[in-house]
Structures are given as C-alpha cells and as structure tokens.
KEKE-635374 format. One record per residue (C-alpha): residue in one letter; chain; x, y, z. Coordinates in Angstrom, 2 decimals, always signed. Layout:
# KEKE-635374
+-----+-------+---------+---------+---------+
| res | chain |       X |       Y |       Z |
+-----+-------+---------+---------+---------+
|   a |     A |       X |       Y |       Z |
...
+-----+-------+---------+---------+---------+
END
This chain:
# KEKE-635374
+-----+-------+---------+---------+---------+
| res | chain |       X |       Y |       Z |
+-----+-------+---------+---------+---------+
|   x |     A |  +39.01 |  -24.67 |  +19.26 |
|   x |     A |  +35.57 |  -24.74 |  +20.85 |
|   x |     A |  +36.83 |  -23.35 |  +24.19 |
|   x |     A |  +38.94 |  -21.11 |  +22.58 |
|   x |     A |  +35.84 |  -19.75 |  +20.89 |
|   x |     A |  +33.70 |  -19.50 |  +24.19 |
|   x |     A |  +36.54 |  -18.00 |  +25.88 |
|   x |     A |  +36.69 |  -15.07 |  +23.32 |
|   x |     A |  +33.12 |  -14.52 |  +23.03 |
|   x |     A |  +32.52 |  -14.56 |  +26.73 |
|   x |     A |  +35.49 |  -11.83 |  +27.05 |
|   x |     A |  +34.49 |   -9.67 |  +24.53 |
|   x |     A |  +30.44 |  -10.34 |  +25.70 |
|   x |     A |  +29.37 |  -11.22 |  +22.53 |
|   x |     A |  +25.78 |  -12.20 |  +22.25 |
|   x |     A |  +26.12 |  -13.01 |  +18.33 |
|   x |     A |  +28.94 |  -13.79 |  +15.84 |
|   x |     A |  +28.91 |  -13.32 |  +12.28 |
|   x |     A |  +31.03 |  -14.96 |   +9.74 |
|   x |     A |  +33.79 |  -13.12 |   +9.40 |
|   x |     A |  +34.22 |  -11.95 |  +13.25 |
|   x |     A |  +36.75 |  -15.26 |  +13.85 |
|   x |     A |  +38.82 |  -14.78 |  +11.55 |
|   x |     A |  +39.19 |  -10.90 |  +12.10 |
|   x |     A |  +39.55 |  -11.59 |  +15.96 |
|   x |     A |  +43.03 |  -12.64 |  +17.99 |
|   x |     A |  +41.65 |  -16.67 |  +17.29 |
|   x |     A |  +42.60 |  -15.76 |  +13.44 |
|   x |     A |  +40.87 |  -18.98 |  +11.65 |
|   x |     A |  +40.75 |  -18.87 |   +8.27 |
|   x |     A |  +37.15 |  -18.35 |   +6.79 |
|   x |     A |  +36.95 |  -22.14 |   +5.90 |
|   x |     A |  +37.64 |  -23.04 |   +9.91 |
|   x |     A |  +35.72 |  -20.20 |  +10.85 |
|   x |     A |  +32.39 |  -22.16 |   +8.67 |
|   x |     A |  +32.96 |  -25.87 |  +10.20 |
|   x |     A |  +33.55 |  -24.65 |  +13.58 |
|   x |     A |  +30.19 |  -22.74 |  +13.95 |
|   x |     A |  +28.21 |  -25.24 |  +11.53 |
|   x |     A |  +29.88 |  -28.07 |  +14.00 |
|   x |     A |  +28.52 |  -25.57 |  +17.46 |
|   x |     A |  +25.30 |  -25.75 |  +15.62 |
|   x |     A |  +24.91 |  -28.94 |  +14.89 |
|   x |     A |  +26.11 |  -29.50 |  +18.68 |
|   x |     A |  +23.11 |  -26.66 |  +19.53 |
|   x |     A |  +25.84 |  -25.36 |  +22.23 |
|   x |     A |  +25.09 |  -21.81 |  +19.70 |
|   x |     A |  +21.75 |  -20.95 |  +17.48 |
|   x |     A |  +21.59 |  -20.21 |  +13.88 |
|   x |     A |  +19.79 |  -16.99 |  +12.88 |
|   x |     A |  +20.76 |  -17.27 |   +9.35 |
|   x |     A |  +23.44 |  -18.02 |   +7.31 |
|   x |     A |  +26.33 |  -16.61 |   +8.86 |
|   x |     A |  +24.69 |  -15.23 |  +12.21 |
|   x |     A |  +24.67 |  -17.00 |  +15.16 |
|   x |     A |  +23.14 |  -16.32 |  +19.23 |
|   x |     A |  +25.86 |  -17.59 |  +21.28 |
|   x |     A |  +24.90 |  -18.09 |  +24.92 |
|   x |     A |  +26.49 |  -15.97 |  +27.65 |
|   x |     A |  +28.37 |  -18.86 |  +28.89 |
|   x |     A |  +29.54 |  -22.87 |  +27.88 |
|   x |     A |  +26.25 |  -25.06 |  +27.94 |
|   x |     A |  +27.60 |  -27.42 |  +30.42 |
|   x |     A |  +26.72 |  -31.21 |  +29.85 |
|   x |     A |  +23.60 |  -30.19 |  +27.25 |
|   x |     A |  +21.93 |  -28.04 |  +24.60 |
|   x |     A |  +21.33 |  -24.41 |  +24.46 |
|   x |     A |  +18.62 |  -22.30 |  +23.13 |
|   x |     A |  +17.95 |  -18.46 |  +23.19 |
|   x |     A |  +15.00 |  -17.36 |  +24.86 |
|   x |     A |  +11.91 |  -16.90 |  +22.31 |
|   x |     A |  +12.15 |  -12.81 |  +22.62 |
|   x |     A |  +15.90 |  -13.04 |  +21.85 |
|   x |     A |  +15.41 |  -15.14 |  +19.43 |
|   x |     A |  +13.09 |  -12.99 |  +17.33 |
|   x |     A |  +14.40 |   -9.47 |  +18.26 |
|   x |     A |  +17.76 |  -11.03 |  +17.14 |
|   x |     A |  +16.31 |  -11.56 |  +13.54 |
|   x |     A |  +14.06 |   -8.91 |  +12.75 |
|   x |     A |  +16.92 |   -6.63 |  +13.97 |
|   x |     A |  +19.24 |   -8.40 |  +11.35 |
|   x |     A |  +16.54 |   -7.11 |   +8.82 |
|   x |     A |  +16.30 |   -3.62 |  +10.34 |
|   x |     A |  +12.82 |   -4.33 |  +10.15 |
|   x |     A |   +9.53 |   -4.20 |  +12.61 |
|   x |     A |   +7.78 |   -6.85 |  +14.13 |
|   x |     A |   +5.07 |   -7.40 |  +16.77 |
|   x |     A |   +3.59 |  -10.72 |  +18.36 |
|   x |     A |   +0.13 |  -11.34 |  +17.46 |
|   x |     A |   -2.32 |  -14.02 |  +17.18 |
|   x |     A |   -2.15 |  -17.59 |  +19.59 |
|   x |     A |   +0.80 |  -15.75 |  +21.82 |
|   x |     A |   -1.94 |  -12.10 |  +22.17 |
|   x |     A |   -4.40 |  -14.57 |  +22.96 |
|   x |     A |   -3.37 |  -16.46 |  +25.34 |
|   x |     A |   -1.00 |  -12.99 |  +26.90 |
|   x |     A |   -4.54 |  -10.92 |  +27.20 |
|   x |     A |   -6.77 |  -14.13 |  +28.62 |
|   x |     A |   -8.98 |  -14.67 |  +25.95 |
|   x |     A |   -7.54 |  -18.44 |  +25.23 |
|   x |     A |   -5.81 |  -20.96 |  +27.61 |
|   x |     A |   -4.07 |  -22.68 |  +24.93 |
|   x |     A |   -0.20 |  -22.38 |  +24.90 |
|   x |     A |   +1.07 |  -22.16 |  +21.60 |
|   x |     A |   +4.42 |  -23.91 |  +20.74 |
|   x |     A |   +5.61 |  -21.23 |  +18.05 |
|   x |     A |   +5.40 |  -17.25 |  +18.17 |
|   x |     A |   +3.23 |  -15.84 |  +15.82 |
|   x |     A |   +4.56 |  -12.38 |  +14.57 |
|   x |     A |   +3.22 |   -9.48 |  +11.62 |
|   x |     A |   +6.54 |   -8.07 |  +11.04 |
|   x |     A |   +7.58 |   -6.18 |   +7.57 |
|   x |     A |  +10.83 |   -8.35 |   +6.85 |
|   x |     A |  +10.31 |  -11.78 |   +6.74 |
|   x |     A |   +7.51 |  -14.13 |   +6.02 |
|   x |     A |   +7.31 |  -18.19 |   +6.62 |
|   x |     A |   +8.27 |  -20.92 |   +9.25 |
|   x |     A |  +11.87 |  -20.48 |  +11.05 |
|   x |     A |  +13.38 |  -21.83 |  +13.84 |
|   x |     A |  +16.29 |  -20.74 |  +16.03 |
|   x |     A |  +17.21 |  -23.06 |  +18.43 |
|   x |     A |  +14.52 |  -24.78 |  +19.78 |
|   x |     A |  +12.73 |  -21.67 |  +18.92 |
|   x |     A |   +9.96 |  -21.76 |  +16.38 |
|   x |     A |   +8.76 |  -18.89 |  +14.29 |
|   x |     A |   +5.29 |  -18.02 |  +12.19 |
|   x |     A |   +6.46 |  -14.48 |  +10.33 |
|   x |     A |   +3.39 |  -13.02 |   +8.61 |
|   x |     A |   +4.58 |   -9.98 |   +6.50 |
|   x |     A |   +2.57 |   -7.15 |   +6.29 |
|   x |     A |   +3.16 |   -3.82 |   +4.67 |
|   x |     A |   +4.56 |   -1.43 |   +7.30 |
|   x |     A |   +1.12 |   +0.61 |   +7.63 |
|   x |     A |   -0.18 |   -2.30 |   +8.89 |
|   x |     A |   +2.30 |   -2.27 |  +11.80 |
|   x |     A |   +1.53 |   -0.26 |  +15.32 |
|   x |     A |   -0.71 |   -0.26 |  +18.22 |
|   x |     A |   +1.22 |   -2.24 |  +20.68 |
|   x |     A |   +2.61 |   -2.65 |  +24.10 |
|   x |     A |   +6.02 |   -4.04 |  +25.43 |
|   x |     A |   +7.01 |   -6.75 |  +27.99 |
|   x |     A |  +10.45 |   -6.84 |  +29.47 |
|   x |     A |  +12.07 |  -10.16 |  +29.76 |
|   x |     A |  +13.83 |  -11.26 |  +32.60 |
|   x |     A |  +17.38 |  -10.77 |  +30.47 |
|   x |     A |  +15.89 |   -7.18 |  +29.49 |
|   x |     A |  +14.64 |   -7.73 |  +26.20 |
|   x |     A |  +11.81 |   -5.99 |  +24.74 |
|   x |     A |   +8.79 |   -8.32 |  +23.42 |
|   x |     A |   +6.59 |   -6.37 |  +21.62 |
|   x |     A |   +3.06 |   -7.63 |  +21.50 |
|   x |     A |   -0.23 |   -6.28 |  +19.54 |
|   x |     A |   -2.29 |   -4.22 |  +22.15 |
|   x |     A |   -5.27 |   -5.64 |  +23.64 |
|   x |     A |   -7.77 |   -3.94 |  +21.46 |
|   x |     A |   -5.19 |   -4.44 |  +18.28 |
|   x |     A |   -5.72 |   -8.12 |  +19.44 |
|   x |     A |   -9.37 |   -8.21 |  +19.04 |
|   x |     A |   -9.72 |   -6.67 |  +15.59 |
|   x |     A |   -6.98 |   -8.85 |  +14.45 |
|   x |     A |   -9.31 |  -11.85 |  +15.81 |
|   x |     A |  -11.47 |  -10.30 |  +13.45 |
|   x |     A |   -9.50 |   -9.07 |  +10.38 |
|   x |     A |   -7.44 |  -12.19 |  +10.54 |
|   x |     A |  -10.06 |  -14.97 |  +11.11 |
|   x |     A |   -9.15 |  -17.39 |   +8.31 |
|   x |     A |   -5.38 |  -17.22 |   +9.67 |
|   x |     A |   -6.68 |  -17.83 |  +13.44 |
|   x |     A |   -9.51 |  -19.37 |  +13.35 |
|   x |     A |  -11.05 |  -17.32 |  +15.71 |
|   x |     A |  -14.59 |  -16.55 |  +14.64 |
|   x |     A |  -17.03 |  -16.69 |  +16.67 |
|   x |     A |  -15.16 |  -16.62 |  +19.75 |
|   x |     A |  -13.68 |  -13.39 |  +18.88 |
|   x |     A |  -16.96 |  -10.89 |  +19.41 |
|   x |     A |  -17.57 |  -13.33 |  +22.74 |
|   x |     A |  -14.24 |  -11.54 |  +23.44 |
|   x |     A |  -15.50 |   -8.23 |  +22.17 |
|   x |     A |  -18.44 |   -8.17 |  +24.32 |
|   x |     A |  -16.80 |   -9.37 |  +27.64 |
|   x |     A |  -13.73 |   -6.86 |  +27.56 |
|   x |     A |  -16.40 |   -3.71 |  +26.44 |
|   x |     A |  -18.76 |   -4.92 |  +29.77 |
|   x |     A |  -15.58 |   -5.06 |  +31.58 |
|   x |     A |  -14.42 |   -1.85 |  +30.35 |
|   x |     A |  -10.38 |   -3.61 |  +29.51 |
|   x |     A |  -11.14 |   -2.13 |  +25.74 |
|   x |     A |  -13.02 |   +1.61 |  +24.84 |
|   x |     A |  -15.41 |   +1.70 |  +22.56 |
|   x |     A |  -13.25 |   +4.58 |  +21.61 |
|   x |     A |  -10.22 |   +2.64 |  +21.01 |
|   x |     A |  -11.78 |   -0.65 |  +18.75 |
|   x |     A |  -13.52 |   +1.61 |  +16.76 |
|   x |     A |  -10.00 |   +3.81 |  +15.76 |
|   x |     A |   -7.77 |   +0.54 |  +15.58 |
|   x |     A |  -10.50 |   -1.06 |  +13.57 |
|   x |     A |  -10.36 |   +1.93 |  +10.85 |
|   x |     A |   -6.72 |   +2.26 |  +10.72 |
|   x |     A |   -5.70 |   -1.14 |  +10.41 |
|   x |     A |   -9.20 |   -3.18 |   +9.19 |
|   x |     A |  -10.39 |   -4.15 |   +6.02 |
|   x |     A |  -14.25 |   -3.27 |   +4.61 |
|   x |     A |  -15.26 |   -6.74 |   +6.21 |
|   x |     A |  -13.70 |   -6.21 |   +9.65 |
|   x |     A |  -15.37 |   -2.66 |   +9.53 |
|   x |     A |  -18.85 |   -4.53 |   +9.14 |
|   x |     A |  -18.50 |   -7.36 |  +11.47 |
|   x |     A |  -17.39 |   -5.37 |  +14.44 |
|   x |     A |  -19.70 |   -2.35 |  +13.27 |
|   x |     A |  -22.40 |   -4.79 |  +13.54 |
|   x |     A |  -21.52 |   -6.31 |  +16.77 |
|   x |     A |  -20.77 |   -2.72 |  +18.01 |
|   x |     A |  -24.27 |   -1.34 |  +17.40 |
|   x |     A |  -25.88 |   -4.33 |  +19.17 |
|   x |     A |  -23.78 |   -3.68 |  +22.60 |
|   x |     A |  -25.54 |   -0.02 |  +22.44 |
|   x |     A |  -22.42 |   +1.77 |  +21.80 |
|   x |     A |  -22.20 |   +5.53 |  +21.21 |
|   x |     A |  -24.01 |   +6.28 |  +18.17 |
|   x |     A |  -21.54 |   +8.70 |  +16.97 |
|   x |     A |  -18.62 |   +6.24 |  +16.99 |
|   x |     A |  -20.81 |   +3.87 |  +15.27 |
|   x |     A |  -21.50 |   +6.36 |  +12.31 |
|   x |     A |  -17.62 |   +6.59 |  +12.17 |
|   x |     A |  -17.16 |   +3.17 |  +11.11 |
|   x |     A |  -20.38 |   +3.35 |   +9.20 |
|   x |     A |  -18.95 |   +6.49 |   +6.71 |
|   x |     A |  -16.34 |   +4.25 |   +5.56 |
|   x |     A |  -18.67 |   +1.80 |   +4.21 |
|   x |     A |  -20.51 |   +2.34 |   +0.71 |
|   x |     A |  -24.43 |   +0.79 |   +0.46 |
|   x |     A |  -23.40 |   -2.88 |   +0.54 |
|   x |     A |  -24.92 |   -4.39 |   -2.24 |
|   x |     A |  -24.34 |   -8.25 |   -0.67 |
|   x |     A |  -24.25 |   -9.47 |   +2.62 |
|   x |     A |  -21.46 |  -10.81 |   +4.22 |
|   x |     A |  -22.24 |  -13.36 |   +6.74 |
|   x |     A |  -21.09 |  -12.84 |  +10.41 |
|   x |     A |  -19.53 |  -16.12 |  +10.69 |
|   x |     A |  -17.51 |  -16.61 |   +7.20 |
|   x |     A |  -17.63 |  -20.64 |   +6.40 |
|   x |     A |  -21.47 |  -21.04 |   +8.78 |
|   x |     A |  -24.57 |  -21.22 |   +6.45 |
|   x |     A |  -25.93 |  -18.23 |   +6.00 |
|   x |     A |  -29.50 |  -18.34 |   +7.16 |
|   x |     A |  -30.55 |  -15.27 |   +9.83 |
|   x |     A |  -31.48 |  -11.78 |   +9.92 |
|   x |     A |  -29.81 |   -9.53 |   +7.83 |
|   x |     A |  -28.78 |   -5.90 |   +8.84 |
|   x |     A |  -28.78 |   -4.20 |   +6.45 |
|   x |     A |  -26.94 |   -1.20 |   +7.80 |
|   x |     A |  -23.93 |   -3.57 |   +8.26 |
|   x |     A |  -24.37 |   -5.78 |   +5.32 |
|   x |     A |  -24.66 |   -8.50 |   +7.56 |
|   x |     A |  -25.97 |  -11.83 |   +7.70 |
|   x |     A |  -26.34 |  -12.26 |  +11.85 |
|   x |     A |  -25.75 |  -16.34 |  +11.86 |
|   x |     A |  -23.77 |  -16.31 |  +14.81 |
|   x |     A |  -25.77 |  -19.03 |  +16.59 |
|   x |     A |  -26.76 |  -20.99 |  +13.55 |
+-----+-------+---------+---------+---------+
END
C-alpha cells in the first residue's frame, strides 16, 4: 500500500495530500485506510504532518531513512493552508542580515494565522500572531526548490530588535546594530524612521528617536518621530530590566543607561 501510494503521488506530482484525496483517487481506500496509512507514513517520517489531515509528501521514496521538508516549504505549506501572511523575523533576520552569528534551530515567524510552537518534520516553528497591519516591509529569498522565504527587511529587522525586545532579548545590542548599519549606510535614516512609525509602538518611537538624535540625523526626520509623541510625563529607561540611573532626555523621555 505504501508504494502504491508513492507511486500515485509521484505520477500525479503531488507535493501534499489531504484526507480525502486517497480515497477519491484510482487507489480507492476507504477513509478509515486512508487515516492509518498516512498516520503509519508519519509515524515512519517517510511524509510530514502539517495538520490534521494535510501532509508534505516528498518528491520521491526516502530510500533507507527519514524525510523532512525543507524549513521554507514547510512554513509556506502552512500559512498557505490558512490563507494567511507570514514573514520570518527575529533569530533567523538576525543571523540572515549579520547582526548575530548564532544559528537558530527553529524559524521565528509574525504571521496573522497561527500562533505557538509547531513542528513539521524535523521542522520547528515559533508563530507569533500579529494583527495584519502589523505585517509588511520585507524582502524574498528563493530556495533552491523555488520557494519563496519571506523575511522582515533589514531596517524592519532593527525596529523589531527594538519593538520586540522582551521576545528577543536583544537590547542593547540592537542600537550597536543601529549605529553600525546608519555609518555604513545598509539602512536610511529615511527608511528606520518610516518603518519605525508604521509598525512601532510609543516606546520604540522613543528609544530609536533617542538613539537617532545622538547619531546627528536630519533634524526634520527626527521631529517626525518626535510629533507622534505627547510630553512624556515618565521616563522610560533605554535599557528596559538595567537600573535606571543616567541622564535623562527629556525630549525622548529617556533614561540613557545604556552603559550602566
């Protein structure tokens, strides 16, 4: 029954089956053969569960081992499923754009579908759901089996560094990052300052603002970010979690204890 199955998916080029397909197709199983025998090809990990009832098969017979989908496959196969929206942030935009060595073992995604741990395969999964305004600003990377990855853009990256630091962990390596990539000209002034107002909260908009006006930038763009805010009434400190003991800016609302 297993070859029978690879044969007919390999014919017909199927990259995924769903419950049902079997036992509409020329193998005609009933739907309680159709369950054990892809429950049994899971179990085996010679095909990958999406869900329940959808399942990657591999373009042909693992031979003599297990098989897993390829990590972009893997997600575009599920947030497609949803009909929903997805782009790779966090440890994987990281590492993609330089500003950490680490490899992460899971792919960290904002999508609009799905939120928790899965894995497909050998494939492991962080979904962080986020309304769909909060989605956009991103680039693509073709796979060697032509799928699309879409990733957060490099200057997406860095507010999320920001926005995002009790996720990520990433304060205060993130305005290290800042600075370097507005010296090196990778990210406009320009650019952080209209990602950071689309998709940043009040206390993203003060951080960066604050690191902003100490790298000189254009004064104009800096009273952009600055007309969002109202008088802040209580500092924030630069470094959430550091003791808060250094100057404050007061434009900002800032507590500047970077280095403390």
């Amino acid at each position: 029954m297993e070859a029978q199955f690879f044969a007919f998916a390999q014919m017909r080029r199927m990259r995924t089956v769903r419950r049902g397909d079997l036992s509409r197709s020329m193998l005609r199983l009933t739907p309680d053969q159709e369950r054990k025998l892809l429950s049994r090809l899971a179990r085996a990990k010679l095909v990958a569960r999406v869900r329940r009832g959808l399942y990657l098969v591999p373009p042909r017979l693992p031979l003599g081992g297990a098989w897993t989908p390829d990590e972009t496959l893997a997600i575009n196969t599920l947030i497609a499923d949803r009909q929903g929206r997805y782009q790779i942030c966090g440890p994987n935009a990281f590492n993609r754009y330089g500003y950490d060595t680490q490899v992460p073992n899971r792919i960290y995604a904002y999508n609009n579908r799905v939120s928790g741990d899965r894995a497909i395969g050998a494939v492991n999964l962080t979904l962080i759901k986020v309304a769909d305004e909060r989605l956009g600003e991103t680039t693509e990377q073709k796979t060697a089996d032509d799928e699309i990855a879409v990733y957060s853009s490099r200057a997406r990256t860095l507010l999320d560094a920001v926005y995002d630091w009790s996720r990520f962990g990433t304060l205060p390596r993130a305005y290290d990052w800042i600075r370097a990539d507005l010296v090196s000209g990778r990210v406009r002034p320009a650019d952080l300052v209209r990602i950071t107002l689309r998709y940043g909260d009040v206390g993203a908009i003060r951080r960066i603002g604050a690191v902003l006006d100490r790298q000189g930038i254009d004064r104009r763009l800096l009273g952009r970010l600055n007309r969002r805010l109202r008088t802040p009434k209580n500092p924030i400190p630069l470094v959430p979690g550091r003791a808060g003991r250094g100057d404050v800016d007061r434009r900002w609302g800032v507590v500047w204890n970077e280095r403390a």
